[in-house]
N, C-alpha and C positions, 0 to 999 in steps of 0.2 A: 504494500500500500504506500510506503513513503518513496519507494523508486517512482512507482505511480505520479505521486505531488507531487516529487522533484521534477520530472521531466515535463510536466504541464507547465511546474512554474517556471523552467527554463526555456520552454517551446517558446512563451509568451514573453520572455526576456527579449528573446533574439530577435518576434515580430515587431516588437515595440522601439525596437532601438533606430533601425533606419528611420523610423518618421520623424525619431529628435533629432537624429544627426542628421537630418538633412533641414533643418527649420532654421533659416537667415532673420536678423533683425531686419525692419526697415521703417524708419522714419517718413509721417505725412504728417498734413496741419490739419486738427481737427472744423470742427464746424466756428469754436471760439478763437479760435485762430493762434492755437499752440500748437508747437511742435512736439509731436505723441511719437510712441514705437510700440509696434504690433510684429510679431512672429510667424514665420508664413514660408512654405517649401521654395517659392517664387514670389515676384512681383503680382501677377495678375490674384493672386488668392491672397497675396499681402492686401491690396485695392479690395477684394470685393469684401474681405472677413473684418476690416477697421473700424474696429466702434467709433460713431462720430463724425466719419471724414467729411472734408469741405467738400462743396460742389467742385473745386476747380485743382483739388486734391491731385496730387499722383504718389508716387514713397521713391524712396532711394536708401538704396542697402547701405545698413551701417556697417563699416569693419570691427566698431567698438560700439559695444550700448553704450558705453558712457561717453560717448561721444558729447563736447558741449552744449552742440546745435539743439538735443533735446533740451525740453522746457522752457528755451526762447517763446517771442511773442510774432507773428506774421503780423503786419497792419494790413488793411483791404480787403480781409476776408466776409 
């Protein structure tokens, strides 16, 4: 029984790991016009999953979340 659980919870280790390692930061400006970071395999699913984003929104991958840029202010939006 416990080779049993181990091997499910190892099956389930190994499916769940590509999804993390493959999920890039990416910085957009919300609707208040701050600059937010949301996690996302690509661009297009970083754009459509963004709590918030501006109408004229797009994102750009970060190298570093702690990038400064986040928690700046956008004027215009």
């Amino acid at each position: 029984m416990k080779t049993l659980l181990f091997g499910a919870v190892a099956l389930a280790a190994v499916v769940a790991v590509p999804g993390v390692s493959l999920a890039q930061t990416y910085a957009y400006v919300n609707q208040s016009g701050e600059v937010m970071t949301t996690d996302a395999p690509n661009a297009n699913q970083a754009i459509m999953t963004a709590p918030n984003i501006g109408l004229h929104s797009g994102v750009m991958l970060l190298q570093d979340s702690s990038d400064p840029v986040v928690g700046d202010t956008v004027n215009g939006v």
